[in-house]
C-alpha positions as CSV (number, residue, x, y, z in Angstrom):
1,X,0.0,0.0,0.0
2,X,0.8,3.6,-0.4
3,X,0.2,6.4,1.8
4,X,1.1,10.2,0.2
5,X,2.2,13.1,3.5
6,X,2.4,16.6,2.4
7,X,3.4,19.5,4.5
8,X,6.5,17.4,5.6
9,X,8.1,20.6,6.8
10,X,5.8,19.5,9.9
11,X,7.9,17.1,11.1
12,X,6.3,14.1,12.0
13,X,8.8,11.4,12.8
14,X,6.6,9.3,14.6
15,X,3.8,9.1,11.7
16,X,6.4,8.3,9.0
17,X,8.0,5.7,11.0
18,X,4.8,4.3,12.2
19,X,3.6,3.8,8.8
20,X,7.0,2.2,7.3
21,X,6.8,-0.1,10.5
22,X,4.0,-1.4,8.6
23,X,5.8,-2.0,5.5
24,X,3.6,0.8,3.8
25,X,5.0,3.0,1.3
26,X,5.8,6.3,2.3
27,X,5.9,9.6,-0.1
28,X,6.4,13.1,1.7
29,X,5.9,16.2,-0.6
30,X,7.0,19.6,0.7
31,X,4.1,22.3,1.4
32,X,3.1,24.5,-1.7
33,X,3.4,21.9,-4.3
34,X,1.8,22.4,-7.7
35,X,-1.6,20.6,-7.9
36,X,-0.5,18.7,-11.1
37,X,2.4,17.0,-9.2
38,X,0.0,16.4,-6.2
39,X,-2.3,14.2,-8.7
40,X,0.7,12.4,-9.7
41,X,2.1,11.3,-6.3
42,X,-1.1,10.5,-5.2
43,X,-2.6,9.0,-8.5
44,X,-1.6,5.4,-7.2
45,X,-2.3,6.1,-3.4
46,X,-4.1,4.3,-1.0
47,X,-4.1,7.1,1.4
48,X,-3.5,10.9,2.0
49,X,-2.7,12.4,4.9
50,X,-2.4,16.2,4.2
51,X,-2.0,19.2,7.1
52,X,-1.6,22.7,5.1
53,X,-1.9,22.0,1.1
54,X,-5.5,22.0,-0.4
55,X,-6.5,18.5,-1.7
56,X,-9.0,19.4,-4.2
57,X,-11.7,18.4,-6.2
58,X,-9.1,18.0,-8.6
59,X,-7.0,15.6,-6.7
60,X,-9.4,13.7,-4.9
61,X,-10.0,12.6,-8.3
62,X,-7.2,11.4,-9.6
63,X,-6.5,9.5,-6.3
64,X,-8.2,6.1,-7.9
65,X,-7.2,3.6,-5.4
66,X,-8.2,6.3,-2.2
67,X,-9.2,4.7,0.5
68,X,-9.3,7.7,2.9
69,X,-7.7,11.1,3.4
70,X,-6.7,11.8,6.9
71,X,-6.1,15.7,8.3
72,X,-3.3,15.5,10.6
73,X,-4.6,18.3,12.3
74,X,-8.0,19.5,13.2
75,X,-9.1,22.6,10.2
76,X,-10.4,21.0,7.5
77,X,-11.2,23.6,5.1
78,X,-8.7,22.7,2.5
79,X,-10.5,19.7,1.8
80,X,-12.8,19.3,-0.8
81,X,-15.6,17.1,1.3
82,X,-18.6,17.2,-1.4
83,X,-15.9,15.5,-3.8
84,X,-14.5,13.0,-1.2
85,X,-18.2,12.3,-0.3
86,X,-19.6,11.5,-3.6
87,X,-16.7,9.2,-4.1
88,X,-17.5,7.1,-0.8
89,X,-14.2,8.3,0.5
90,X,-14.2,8.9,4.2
91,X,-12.1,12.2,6.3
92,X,-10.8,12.6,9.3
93,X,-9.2,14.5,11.7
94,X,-7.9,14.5,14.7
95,X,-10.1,17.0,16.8
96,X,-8.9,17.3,20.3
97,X,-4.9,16.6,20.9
98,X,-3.9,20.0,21.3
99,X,-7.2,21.5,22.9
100,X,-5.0,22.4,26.2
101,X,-1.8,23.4,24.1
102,X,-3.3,25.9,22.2
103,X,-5.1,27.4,24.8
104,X,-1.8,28.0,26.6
105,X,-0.5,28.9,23.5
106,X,-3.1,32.1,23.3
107,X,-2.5,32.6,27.0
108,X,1.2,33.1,26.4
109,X,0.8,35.7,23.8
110,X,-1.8,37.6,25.6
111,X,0.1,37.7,29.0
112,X,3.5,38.4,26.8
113,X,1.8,41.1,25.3
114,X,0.4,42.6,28.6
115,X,3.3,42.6,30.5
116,X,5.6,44.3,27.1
117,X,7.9,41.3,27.0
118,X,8.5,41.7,23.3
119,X,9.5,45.2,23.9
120,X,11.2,44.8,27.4
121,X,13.3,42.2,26.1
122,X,14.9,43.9,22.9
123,X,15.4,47.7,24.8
124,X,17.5,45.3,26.9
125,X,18.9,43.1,25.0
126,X,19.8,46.8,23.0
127,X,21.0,49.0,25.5
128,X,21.8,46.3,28.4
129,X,19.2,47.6,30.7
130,X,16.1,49.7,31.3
131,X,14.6,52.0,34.2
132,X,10.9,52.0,34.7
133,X,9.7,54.4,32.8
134,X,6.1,55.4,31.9
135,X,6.5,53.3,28.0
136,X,7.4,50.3,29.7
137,X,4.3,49.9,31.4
138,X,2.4,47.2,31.7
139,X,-0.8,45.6,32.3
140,X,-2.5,42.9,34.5
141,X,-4.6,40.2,33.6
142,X,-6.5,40.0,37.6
143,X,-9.5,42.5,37.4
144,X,-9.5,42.7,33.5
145,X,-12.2,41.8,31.1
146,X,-11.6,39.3,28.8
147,X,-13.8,38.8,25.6
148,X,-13.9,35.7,23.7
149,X,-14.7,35.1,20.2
150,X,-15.6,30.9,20.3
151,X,-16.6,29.5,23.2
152,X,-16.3,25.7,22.4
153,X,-13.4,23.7,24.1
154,X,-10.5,25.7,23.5
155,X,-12.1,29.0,24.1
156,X,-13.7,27.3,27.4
157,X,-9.9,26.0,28.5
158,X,-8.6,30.1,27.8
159,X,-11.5,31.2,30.2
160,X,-10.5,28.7,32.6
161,X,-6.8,29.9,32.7
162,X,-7.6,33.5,33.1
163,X,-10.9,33.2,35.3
164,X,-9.6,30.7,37.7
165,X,-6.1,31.1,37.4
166,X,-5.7,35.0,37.0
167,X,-9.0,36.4,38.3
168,X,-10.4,38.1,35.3
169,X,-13.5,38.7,34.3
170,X,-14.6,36.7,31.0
171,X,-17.2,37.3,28.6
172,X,-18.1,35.1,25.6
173,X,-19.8,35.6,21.8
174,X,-20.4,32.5,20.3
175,X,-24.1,31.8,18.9
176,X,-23.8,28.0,19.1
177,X,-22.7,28.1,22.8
178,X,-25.9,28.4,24.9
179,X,-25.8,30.7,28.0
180,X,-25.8,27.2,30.9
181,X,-22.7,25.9,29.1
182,X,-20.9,29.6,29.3
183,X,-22.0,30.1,32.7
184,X,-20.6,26.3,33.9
185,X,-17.5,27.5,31.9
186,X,-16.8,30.9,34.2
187,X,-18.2,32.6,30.9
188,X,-20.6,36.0,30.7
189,X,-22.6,35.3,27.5
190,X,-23.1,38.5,25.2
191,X,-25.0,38.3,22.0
192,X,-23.7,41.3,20.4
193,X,-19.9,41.0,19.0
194,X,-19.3,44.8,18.8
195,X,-21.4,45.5,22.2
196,X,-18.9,42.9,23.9
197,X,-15.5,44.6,22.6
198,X,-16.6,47.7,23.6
199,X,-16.2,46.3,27.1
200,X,-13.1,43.9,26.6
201,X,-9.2,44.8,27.8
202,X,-8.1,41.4,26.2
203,X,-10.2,39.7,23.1
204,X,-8.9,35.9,22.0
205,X,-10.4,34.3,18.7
206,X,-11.2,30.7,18.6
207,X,-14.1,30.0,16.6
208,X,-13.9,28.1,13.5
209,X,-13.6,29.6,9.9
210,X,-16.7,29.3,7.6
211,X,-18.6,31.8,5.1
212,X,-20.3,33.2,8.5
213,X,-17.0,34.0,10.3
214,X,-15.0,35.1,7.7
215,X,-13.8,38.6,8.3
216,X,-15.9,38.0,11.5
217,X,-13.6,40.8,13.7
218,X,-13.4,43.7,10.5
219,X,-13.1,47.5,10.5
220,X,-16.6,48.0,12.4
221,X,-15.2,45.9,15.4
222,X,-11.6,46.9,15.7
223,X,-13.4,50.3,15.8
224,X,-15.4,49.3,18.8
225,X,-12.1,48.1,20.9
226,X,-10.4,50.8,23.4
227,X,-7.2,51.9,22.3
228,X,-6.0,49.7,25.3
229,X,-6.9,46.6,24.1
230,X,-4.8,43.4,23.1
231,X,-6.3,40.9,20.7
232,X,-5.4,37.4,20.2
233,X,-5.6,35.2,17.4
234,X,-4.8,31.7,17.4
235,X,-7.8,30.2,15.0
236,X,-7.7,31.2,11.8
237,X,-6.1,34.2,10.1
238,X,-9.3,34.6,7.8
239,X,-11.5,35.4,10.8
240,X,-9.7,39.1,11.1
241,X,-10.0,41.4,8.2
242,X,-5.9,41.7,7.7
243,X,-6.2,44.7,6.4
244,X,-8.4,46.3,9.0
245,X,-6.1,44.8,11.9
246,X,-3.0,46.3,10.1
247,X,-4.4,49.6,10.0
248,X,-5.5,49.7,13.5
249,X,-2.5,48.8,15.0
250,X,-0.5,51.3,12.6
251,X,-2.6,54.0,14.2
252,X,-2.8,53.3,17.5
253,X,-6.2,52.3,18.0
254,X,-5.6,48.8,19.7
255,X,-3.2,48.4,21.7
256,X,-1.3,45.3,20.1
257,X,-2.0,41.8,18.7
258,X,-0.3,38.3,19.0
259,X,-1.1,36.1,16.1
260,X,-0.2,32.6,15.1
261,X,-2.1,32.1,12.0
262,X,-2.8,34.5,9.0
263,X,-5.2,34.2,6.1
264,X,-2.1,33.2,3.7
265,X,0.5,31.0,5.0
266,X,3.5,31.3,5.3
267,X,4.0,34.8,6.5
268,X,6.3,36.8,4.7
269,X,8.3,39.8,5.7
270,X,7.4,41.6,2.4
271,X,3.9,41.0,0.0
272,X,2.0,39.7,2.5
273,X,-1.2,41.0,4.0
274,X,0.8,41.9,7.8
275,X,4.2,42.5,6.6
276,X,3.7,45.7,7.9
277,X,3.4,44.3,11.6
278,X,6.7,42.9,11.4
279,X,9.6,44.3,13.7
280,X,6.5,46.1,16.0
281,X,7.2,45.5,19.9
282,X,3.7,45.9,20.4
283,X,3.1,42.5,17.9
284,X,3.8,38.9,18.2
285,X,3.9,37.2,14.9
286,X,4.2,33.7,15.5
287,X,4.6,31.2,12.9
288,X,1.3,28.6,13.7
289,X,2.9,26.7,16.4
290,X,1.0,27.1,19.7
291,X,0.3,23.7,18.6
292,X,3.6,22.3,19.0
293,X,4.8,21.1,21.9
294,X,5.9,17.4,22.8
295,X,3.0,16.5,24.8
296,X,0.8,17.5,21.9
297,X,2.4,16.0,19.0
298,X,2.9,12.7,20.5
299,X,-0.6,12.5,20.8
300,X,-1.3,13.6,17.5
301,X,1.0,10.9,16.1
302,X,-0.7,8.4,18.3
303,X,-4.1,9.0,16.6
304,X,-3.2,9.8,13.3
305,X,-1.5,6.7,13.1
306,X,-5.1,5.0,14.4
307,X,-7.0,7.0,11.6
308,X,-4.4,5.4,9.4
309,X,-4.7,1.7,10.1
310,X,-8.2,1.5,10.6
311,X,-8.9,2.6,6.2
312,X,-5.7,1.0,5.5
313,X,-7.1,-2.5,7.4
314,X,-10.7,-2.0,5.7
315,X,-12.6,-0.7,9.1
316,X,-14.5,2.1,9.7
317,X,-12.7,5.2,10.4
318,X,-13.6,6.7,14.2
319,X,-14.9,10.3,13.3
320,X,-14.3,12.0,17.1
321,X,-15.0,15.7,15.5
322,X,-18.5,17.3,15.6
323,X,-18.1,19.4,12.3
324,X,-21.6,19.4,10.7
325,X,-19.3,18.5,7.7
326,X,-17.8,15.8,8.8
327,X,-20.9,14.3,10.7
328,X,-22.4,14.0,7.3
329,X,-20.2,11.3,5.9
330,X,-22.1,7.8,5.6
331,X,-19.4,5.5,4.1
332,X,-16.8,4.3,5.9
333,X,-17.0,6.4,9.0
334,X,-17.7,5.4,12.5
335,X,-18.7,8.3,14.9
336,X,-17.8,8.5,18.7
């Protein structure tokens, strides 16, 4: 059998050997490959197992012998389900191995961000050391508001670490999150997105990206944010309108922002949409890895490789996510 990886720039040495172990034929292809050399590698595959590079419509069909595609990772909007679907193909993910991790992940650049690390940290390394002076100031988490955009598990572990652990006060916008399961969750629920920024000192995205949340947090609600706020983006870089964001921070009317994912990936220093944040002590620009840490990837090994073996063996393929899309596979696909 073979089995086609792309994205192998995310190393995962644990899936590759796991799958070799098993005498299974291994291609990796490096992120950003062509879609014509995609449906070459993979015209003879058994299985794809894709993180970052669309697998289209395109590629789905010339995949013959596909017995399954497998997101090592959790977004699946690269995917092309209808085409998968009609094909009897099965997807999956792997939904919850770095629920925790990424949580801790936003937590880190919000409390960075708060307390001017980024800036602290090159004045010193600069001039050796710094006297407390009024720019250096910095902010605490205990007595501030905190908005969240998404309140499913992720967003519900974030209010946990700043409720709980940090005493702030936490307020939540997410329509498909009812008011009991906020309020169980330390969580304020607020139906209006704008009426809740106007309130927030801290704002941290994780909601998922569809044609409803695209552009979710624009120029309306960057607009409604106090020019001491921090925002936090650790979902998808399509949720904020770039742009927007870009301009906001250039004029000082938020605060500062800590991202780890952008609307086009890689980031770039020049030609991309927030090249223009880059070198900004009041911006962390992280390169999508509040996933990565060893705890995290050594469980998403673990159940990749179980996505794997159960199409490559013939089984029904455990379906652990709750996307609508995903819940609406009937062929090969066993839901837990």
């Amino acid at each position: 059998m073979k089995a086609v990886r792309t994205d192998r720039e995310l190393e995962c040495p644990g899936i590759d050997a796991g799958l070799r172990a098993r005498d299974i034929e291994l291609v990796t292809l490096p992120d950003g490959i062509p879609e014509a050399e995609l449906m070459a590698a993979v015209a003879d595959a058994d299985l794809i197992l894709m993180c970052y590079t669309p697998v289209t419509g395109r590629v789905i069909e010339a995949a013959r012998k596909l017995k399954g595609i497998v997101k090592y990772g959790v977004g699946i909007d690269a995917i092309d389900i209808q085409t998968a679907m009609r094909r009897g193909i099965p997807i999956v993910n792997v939904p919850d191995y770095a629920e925790e991790t990424v949580a801790e992940g936003a937590f880190a650049l919000m409390i960075a961000l708060a307390k001017r690390l980024p800036a602290i940290t090159a004045a010193v390394s600069r001039d050796g050391w710094i006297w407390p002076a009024q720019r250096w100031l910095g902010r605490d988490i205990s007595g501030a508001t905190l908005g969240l955009i998404g309140c499913g598990k992720i967003g519900r572990s974030m209010s946990r670490m700043a409720g709980q652990g940090f005493r702030a006060r936490v307020l939540g916008f997410d329509p498909g999150v009812d008011a009991a399961t906020m309020h169980a969750a330390g969580i304020e629920k607020v139906e209006d997105l704008q009426a809740m920024l106007r309130r927030c000192d801290f704002v941290s995205i994780h909601c998922v990206l569809n044609d409803k949340t695209r552009s979710l947090v624009g120029k309306a609600e960057l607009a409604c944010m106090k020019p001491s706020a921090i925002i936090v983006n650790v979902s998808r870089g399509a949720l904020i309108d770039e742009a927007a964001l870009v301009e906001a921070i250039l004029a000082g009317r938020i605060a500062g922002a800590g991202l780890d994912v952008y609307s086009v990936e890689p980031l770039a220093k020049s030609g991309h949409p927030t090249s223009a944040l880059f070198g900004r002590d009041n911006v962390i620009l992280f390169p999508h890895l509040t996933f990565f840490t060893v705890e995290a990837m050594r469980r998403l090994e673990e159940d990749t490789l179980a996505r794997c073996f159960e199409i490559l063996e013939g089984r029904p393929v455990t379906v652990r996510s709750f996307d609508p899309r995903l819940r609406a596979q009937t062929a090969g696909v066993l839901f837990s």
